[in-house]
Every structure is written in C-alpha cells, then in structure tokens.
N, C-alpha and C positions, 0 to 999 in steps of 0.2 A: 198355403205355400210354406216350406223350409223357411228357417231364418238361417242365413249364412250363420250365423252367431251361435246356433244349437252347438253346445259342446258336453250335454251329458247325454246318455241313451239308458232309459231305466227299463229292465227286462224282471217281468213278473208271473210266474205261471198264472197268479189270478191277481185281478184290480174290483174291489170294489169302488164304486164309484153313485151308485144309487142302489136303495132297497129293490126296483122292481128291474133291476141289469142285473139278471143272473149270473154275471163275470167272476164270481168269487165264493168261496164257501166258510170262509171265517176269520179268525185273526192277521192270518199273513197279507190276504188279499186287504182288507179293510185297513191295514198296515198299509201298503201297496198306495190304495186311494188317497191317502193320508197325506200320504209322501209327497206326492203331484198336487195335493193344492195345497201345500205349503211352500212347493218348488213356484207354482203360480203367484202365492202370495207375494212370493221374494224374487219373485224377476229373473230366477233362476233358468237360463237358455236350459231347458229339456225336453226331450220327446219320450215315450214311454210304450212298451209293445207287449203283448199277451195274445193270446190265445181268443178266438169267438167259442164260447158254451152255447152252440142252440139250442141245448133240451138242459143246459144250466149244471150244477151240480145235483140237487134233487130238491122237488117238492116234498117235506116232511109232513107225514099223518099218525097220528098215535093211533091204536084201533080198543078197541071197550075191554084189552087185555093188560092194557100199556107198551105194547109192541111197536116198535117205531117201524114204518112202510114207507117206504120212496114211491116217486111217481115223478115222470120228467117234466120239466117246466115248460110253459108253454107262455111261446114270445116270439117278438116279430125284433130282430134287431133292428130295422127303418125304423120303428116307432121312437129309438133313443139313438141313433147312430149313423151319419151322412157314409154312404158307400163311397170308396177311394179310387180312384178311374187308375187304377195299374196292379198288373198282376206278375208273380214271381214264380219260376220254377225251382222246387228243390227235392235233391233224386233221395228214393228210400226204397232200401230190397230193391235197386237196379229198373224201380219205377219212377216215372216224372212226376210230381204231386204240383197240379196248379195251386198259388195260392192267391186268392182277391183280399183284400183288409177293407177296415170299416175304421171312420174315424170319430174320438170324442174328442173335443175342446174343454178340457178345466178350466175356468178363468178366474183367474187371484183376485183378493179383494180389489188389487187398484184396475182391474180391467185385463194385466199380462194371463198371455192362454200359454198352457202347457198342450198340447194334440196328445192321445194317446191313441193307439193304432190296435186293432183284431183282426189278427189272422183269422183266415177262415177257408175249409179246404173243401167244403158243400157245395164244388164246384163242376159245370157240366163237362165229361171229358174225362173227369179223374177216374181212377182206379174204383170198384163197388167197395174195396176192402179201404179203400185210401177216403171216400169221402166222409164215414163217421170220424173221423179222427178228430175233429173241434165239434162234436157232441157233447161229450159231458167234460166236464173237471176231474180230474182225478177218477176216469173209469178206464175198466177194463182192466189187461192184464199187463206185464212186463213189456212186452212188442206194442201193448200199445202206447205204452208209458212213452217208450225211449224214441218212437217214431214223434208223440207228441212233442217232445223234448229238442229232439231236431228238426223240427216246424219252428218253434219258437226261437231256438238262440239260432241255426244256421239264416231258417225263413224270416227271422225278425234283421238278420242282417242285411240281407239281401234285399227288404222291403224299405227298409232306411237309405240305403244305395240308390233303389229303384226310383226314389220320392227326392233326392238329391240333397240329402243329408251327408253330405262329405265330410266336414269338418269337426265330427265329433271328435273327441279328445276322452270321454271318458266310457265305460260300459260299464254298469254298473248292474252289478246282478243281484237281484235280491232273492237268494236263497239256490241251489243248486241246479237246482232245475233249468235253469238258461244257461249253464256252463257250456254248453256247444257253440257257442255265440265263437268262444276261442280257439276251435276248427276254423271255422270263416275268418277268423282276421288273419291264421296262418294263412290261409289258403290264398286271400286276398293278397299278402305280402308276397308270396312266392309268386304268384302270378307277375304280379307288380315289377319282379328283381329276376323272374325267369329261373326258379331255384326249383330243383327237383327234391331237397329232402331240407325239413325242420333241423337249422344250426341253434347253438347258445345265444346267436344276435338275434336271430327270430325272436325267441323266448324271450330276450331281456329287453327289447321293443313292444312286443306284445302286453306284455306285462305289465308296463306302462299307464297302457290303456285302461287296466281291467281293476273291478273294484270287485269286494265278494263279501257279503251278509251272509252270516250263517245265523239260522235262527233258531235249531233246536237241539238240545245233546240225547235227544231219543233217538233210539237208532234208526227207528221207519220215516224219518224226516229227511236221512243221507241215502240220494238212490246208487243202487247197485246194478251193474248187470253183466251179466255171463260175458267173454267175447265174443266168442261163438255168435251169437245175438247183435251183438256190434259190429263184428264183420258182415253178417247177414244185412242188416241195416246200410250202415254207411260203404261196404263195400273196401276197397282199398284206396283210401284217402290220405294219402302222403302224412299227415300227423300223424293219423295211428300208431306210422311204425315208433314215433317216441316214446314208447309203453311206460317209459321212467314217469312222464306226467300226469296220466291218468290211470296207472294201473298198482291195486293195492288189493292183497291178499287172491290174486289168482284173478279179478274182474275190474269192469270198468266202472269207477268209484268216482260219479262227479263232483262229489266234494272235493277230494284228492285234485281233481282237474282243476279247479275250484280255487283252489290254497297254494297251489302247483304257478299257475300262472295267475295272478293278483298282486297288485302294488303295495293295497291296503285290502285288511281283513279284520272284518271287525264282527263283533257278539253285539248281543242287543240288549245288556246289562251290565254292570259292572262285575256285578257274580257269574254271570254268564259270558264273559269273557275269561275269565280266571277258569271259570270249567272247558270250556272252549280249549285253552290251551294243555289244560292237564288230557284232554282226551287226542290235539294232534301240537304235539310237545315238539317239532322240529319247527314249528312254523312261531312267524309273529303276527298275536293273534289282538288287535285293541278292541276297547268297547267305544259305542253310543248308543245310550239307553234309548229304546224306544218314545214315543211321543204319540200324541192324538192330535189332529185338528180341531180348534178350538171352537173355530166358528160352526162347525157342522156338528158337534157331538157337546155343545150347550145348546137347553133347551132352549123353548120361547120363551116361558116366565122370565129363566134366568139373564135372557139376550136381553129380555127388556131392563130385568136389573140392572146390568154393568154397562147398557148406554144411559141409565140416569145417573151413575155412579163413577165410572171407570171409562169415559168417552175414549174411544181409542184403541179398545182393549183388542180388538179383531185385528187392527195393523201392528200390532205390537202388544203379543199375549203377555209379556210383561210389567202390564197395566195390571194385571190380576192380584200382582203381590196387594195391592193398596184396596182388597177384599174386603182387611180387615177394620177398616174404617167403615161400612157399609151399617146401617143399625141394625139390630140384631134383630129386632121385630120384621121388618122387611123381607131380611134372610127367611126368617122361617115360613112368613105369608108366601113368599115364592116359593116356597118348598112345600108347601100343602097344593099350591096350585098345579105343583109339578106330577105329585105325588098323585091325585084328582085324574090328568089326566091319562094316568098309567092306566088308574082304576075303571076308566069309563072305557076302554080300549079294552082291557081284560073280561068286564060286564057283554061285549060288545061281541069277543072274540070266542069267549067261554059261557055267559051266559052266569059265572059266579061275581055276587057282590061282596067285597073288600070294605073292609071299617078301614076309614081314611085317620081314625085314632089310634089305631093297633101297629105297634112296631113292625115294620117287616123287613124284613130280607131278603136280600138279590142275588140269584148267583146263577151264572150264564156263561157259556162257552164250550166248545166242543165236550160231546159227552163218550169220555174214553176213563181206561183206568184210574192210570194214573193220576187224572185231574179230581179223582175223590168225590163228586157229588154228593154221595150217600153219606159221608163220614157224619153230618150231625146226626143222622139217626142209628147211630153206633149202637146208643143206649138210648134207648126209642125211652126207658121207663124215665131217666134222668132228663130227658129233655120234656117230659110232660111233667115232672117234679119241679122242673125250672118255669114252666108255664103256669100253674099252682102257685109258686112261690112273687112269682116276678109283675107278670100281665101276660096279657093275651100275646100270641104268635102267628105271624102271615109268613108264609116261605115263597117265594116266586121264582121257579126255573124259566131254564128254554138253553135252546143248546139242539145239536144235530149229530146222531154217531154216522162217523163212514160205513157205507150199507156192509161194508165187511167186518166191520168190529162188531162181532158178538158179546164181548163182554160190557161194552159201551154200551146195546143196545139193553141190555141185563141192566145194568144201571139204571136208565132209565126207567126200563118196568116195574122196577124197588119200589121207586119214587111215587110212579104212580100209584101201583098200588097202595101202600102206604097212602097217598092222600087219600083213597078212598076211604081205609078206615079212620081218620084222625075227624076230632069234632071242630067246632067254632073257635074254642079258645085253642087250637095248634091247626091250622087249617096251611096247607099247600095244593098249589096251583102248578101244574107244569105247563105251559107255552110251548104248542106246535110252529116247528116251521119258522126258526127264531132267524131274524134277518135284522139288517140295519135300523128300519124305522123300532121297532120292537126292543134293536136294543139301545136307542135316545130314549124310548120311555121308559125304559128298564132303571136302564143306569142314573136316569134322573129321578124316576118317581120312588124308589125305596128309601129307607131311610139307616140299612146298612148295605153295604156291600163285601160277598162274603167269598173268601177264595182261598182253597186248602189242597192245593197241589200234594203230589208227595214231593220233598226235595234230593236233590237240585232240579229236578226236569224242569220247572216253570225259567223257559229262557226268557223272558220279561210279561209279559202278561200286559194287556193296556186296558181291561175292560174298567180299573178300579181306576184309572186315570181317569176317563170320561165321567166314572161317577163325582171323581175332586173337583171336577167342572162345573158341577151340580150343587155342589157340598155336602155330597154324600161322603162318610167317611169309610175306609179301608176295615177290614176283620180278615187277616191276610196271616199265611204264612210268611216264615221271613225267606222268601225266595225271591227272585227274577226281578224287579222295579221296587217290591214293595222293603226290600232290604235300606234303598237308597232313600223310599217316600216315608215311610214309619218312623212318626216320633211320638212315642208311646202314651198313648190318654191327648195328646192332641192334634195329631192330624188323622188320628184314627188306633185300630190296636191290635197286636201281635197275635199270631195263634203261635205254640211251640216257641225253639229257640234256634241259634245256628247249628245246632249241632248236628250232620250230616251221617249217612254210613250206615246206624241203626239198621238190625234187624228191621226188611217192611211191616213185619208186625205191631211189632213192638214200636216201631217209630208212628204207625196207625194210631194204638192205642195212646199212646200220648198227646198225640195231638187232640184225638178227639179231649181226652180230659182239656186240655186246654181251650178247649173251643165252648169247652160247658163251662167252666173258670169264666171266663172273660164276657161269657154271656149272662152269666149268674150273679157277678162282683159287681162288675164294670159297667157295660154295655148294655143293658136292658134296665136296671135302677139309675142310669143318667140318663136312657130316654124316658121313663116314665117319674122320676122324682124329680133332675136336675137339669129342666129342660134351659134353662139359660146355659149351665155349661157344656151341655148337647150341644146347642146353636154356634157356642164359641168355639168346640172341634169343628163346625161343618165348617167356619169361617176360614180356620185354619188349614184345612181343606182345600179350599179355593186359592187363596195368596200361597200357599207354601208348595202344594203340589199342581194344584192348577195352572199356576204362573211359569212353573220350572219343566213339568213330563208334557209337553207339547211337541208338534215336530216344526212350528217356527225354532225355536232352540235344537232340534236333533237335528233340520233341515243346515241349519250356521253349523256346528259340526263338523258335517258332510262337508260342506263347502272346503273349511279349513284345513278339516284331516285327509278327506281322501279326491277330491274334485279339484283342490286347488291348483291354476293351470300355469 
C-alpha cells in the first residue's frame, strides 16, 4: 500500500536492481538502482517507475570473429516481481494503450522499502503495434522511442494516481526520457482548475515539483523528435501549444522540456556540471557527483573486512574513511581472495586460467567510441616493451555495444582479435554479456582499474568508484568523478592532464603516451617492487574515495538541494 508520506516519485527509463532483472542495460540504469537503495537506506519517502523489458535489453555473444550478436533475454517477470492489481489507460496515435505494472520492494538496511513500479503494455486487448512496446530497452526506431517515452513519464503518472499516491511533492527525472511525466502534471492542473490552455502560473507551480538529472553532454543521450511525430503521437494536447517549452531548433527537444520546467537541474559531476552549463548557457545548471551503493558493489571478502574493522560501515558509509587504520597484510589477503574469485568465475565462464600473481587490469563499460577501449593498444609494440621491461600483463574487458553502434562493435573485434594473437606474459580476456554480478567481480578482483574516456564526454563514470570499494585504485583520465577522486600516486593515478579541446587525434595520441608513462614509471614497478606502497594507495582508496563517491552522501545532497520540502 502507498504511504501517505511518499513525497518523492523517481522516473528512470531503466532500473537495475538485480543481475538476472533484465530492467537495465548499463550505467544510468545501475545508477537508477543505486539511488533507491540508498533512498531505502535513508528512510527516504520514495516510490520509483520505469518501464518492463520482456525480451531485456539484449543477451550478448561474441562469435569466433569477435563480432558481438544480440539475442533477446529470456525471463519470467513472476519469477522477481508481484503483479499490481490496477491498470491505466494512456492514448497514443489516437489509440488506448492498457497499461498493468509489476512491483519490486527495495528494502534499506534498517528494514524501510522503497516499491518501484514496471509498466508493462503485453497486455490482452492492446493494439498488435502497441503491445511490443516494453520489449526491449532502448529498441526500435524514433516512434518507437517517443511512444515508449509517453508510457513512462505520462503512464508512470497515471499509475502513481491510480495506486493513490497523491501527495507527492517532488518528480524527479533521471535523465530526459521521463520529461513527459510534465504533460500529466499540466494536464492534471488544468483539469483540476478547469483551464483550457497552459498560463505562467501553470509553469511556475509545475515547476515546483520537478527535478532534472541530465547525465550526458553526448548528443545521442538528449532525445529529439520531428513534430510532426509529436503530434502524431500525442495528438492535440493543450501543452503542446506552449512550443516556447519544449521546442528548440525546429523539434521536440526533452531535454529543453527538461531544463524548461525544473526547479533544480543538476549534472552528475562537478566538471560536468560546468559542461552542462556551457552547452544550455540560459539555464541554472548545479552538480551532485554521482555515487555507488556501498553495500551491494563491496564484495564478500571485503563485507567481511569492514564488519571486523569498521562495524557500521553499511548504515553509515562514512565508517570507511577509518580504512586506513585496517593492517595492511589483511588488505591485501582480502584482495587476493577477491581477486581468486574473479578468476574462478573467468576459468568457469571462458575456460582461460589467470595467474592470481600477474598484475591486471579492468576496464568495463559500454563499448562505444568515444569511451577508447582500444587506446592502450595504440602502440601494441610499446606496450609489449613495457611487458619485457616491467612483469607480466592480464587485461580484462566486458562491456556491450548498442546493436546499432558499429563502431562500438569494431572496437570490440580490435580487442578480441588482438587477444588472440598476444602470448602469456600480455594476455587479454574479453567478457561476454557483462551484467551486474560480472561487474562486483570485475571491479573487485583486478588490481587496477582502467578508464580513458576522450574528454569531457565522461559525465561522471562510477565504475572506478565501486572498484575504491574494493581498493582497487583508479588509472583514469582527468574527466567526470575522477577529476574530484584523484590525488596523484595515492588514491590512484592520472592518464593525461586538464587540458580540453585538442585535435581528437592528437589529444588520442597523448594520452595513450601517458597511459604507457604511468604504466611504465609508476604503476606496474609499485605493483611488482613496492608492494607495501601498492597496499597503502588501495587503502587510500577505500577511506578517501570509498567513504565520500557513494550515493548515501549523493542521496543527503538530493535531500538538501533539490527534494527539500
């Protein structure tokens, strides 16, 4: 049942929430999950709404070319998710689209449950064109985008009404894609006051209500669409005709919608706020750096460390600073154990065995351009000269391109190929099908964590958080979070410097030299010479960034800056 007392409503195109609830396809979503059990943790009145994926975003298969292949997922929502006994209509292209929801309970460490709610439109009755539409994540084309889009922000309205959640007080949208959510609250007002067209008091009531996370300055992150399309869609819906708030450069621009009606607007880094505003320079744009959950993205080993050490640490990830009193032998024992179970899981999953003594390297997340995967094999001969000179090398991907990014999926092929030819002492592994559980082992069991964005595109990045968890240390450009986490040789170490704008080329080739620098100097002669002050960065790791990039700390934030009621 509703708590009278719900007063935040979190809208997310995708929620992770478990490795085998296909609700999500990568960082934003896993973001998304994050968010709700820290909301749980902290007693935070919230409910939270997305979409059902039945067929998931995609099951990834690399094939004996290194070509990555989709294949839809295959799951029973019953098996993780109580069906909701009420159903919502919401009209699209001048059809009814039944919508039934499914509900999950997050519940915080002290017992408080957050509900989050899937639409789901696989309903008997609907439209043949209408019932795929909560099939995949992110499929299809434009029409199917913006229909899914008004499922979520008008049907997640409607289903919070329908469930008797009245007294929300904030909406909070993570990322654009729920910005229709603010059609429905006009439409609801007008209804409400009997008003036939959207005034300045509408807007500045509306407004109010609405919070907006924008998370990426790439452009295929801010959707777009024709009007044309929009009218087709929504039809003639008395907001529309305010074109001042959602229309920018000739189309319907939900960011614009987005920035247009929102109280508070915030970036997901402090660098990425500053970019944020140089790209919509009319608006006030703040930051709160992203965060992990602490208790779900620290392994076992290390859960058991910090309850014989740091009793507390899960109701109050602020226990973490006090890391650094932990003994350093311990540290590292937990970190072979961690490390162990990457390996038997990789033995398990691939069939290749991993020396548990050989330095290696992590580096996971969507596999697209701009995010560089390939950059250390730049200078495939220098980095086998560093192998020669240094010790041995383990690389360990995983990561998923969207089935339409071909050059993503090029990426990947690089890679594998390339491991095919490379021997024992420079050996890489790429990870099919990389999901949640894959990446707790990832992120815990390597022994650097490696991430070379071009910049500014990385709007905060949290994979190297989850590895501070661990006490894995950062090998990071200075972009998105790691701008804020990097204190040089101890909590981890720089690739590049601030300096932005660069020719892509030429900013490419730099870095990589710096990524061979800092592997060569630094980072590979203090894992294999100076292993006590290896141990003393991973420590530093833990208390420094561990304690502070969490979302109990991003969750208080919220609270303060834009939730406060």
């Amino acid at each position: 049942m509703p708590s009278k007392d719900t007063a935040v409503a979190y809208f997310s195109m995708e929620i992770g929430l478990e490795p085998k609830l296909p609700t999500y396809s990568g960082g934003l979503g896993v973001l998304a999950g994050d968010t709700i059990r820290a909301a749980a943790d902290l007693k935070v009145p919230m409910a939270a709404v997305s979409l059902l994926y039945r067929k998931g975003y995609f099951y990834q298969k690399i094939d004996t070319s290194g070509w990555q292949e989709e294949e839809p997922m295959q799951w029973s929502p019953a098996d993780f998710l109580k069906k909701v006994d009420v159903s919502i209509v919401v009209v699209a292209e001048g059809r009814d689209i039944k919508l039934t929801a499914w509900r999950y309970d997050v519940k915080g460490v002290t017992g408080f449950e957050v509900p989050v709610f899937f639409l789901d439109a696989d309903v008997e009755g609907n439209h043949a064109d209408d019932r795929p539409l909560t099939d995949y994540l992110y499929g299809g084309d434009a029409d199917m985008r913006i229909r899914q889009e008004v499922l979520l922000g008008i049907g997640g309205i409607k289903l919070l009404r329908a469930l008797g959640y009245g007294g929300i007080k904030r909406f909070h949208m993570n990322e654009g894609h729920a910005a229709f959510l603010i059609l429905e609250l006009f439409e609801e007002r007008m209804r409400a006051l009997n008003k036939q067209a959207v005034d300045d008091e509408d807007i500045r009531e509306v407004k109010k209500q609405c919070v907006f996370t924008t998370h990426t300055p790439v452009p295929a992150g801010h959707d777009r669409f024709p009007l044309d399309l929009v009218h087709r869609v929504l039809g003639k819906a008395k907001p529309l005709e305010r074109q001042d708030l959602f229309c920018c450069d000739g189309v319907l621009n939900m960011t614009h919608l987005a920035l247009n009606v929102s109280h508070y607007v915030n970036g997901v880094a402090k660098k990425h706020g500053e970019v944020s505003k140089q790209m919509f320079p009319h608006y006030v744009i703040d930051s709160i750096t992203n965060g992990v959950h602490a208790a779900s993205w620290t392994s076992q080993p290390f859960q058991q460390l910090y309850d014989e050490y740091l009793p507390g640490w899960r109701e109050d990830n602020f226990h973490l600073r006090y890391a650094l009193n932990i003994p350093r032998g311990d540290i590292w024992d937990t970190h072979k154990k961690a490390k162990q179970q990457l390996f038997d899981k990789i033995r398990e999953k691939t069939g290749n065995v991993l020396d548990p003594e050989v330095f290696t390297i992590g580096f996971a997340r969507r596999a697209t351009a701009y995010k560089r995967a390939d950059l250390i094999f730049d200078d495939i001969e220098r980095l086998k000269s560093i192998v020669t000179k240094i010790g041995p090398l383990q690389i360990i991907y995983g990561g998923k391109a969207h089935p339409k990014d071909e050059p993503g999926k090029k990426i990947i092929q690089r890679i594998c190929q390339l491991a095919a030819q490379l021997n024992e002492k420079l050996k890489v592994i790429y990870l099919f099908n990389y999901d949640m559980e894959l990446g707790l082992l990832l992120t815990s069991g390597v022994d650097i964590w490696l991430n070379n964005p071009e910049p500014p595109l990385e709007a905060s990045g949290t994979s190297g958080m989850k590895a501070a968890l661990n006490g894995v240390p950062s090998l990071s450009v200075l972009d998105g979070w790691w701008i804020e986490g990097c204190i040089e040789g101890l909590t981890g170490w720089s690739i590049g410097d601030f300096e932005h704008g660069e020719d892509q080329g030429v900013r490419r080739r730099k870095d990589a030299e710096s990524l061979y620098e800092k592997l060569e100097k630094s980072v590979m002669p203090t894992y294999y010479t100076k292993q006590q002050r290896f141990i003393t960065i991973m420590a530093h790791a833990m208390a420094l960034n561990g304690s502070f990039f969490n979302t109990h700390r991003m969750m208080q934030e919220y609270i303060a800056k834009a939730y406060f009621f």
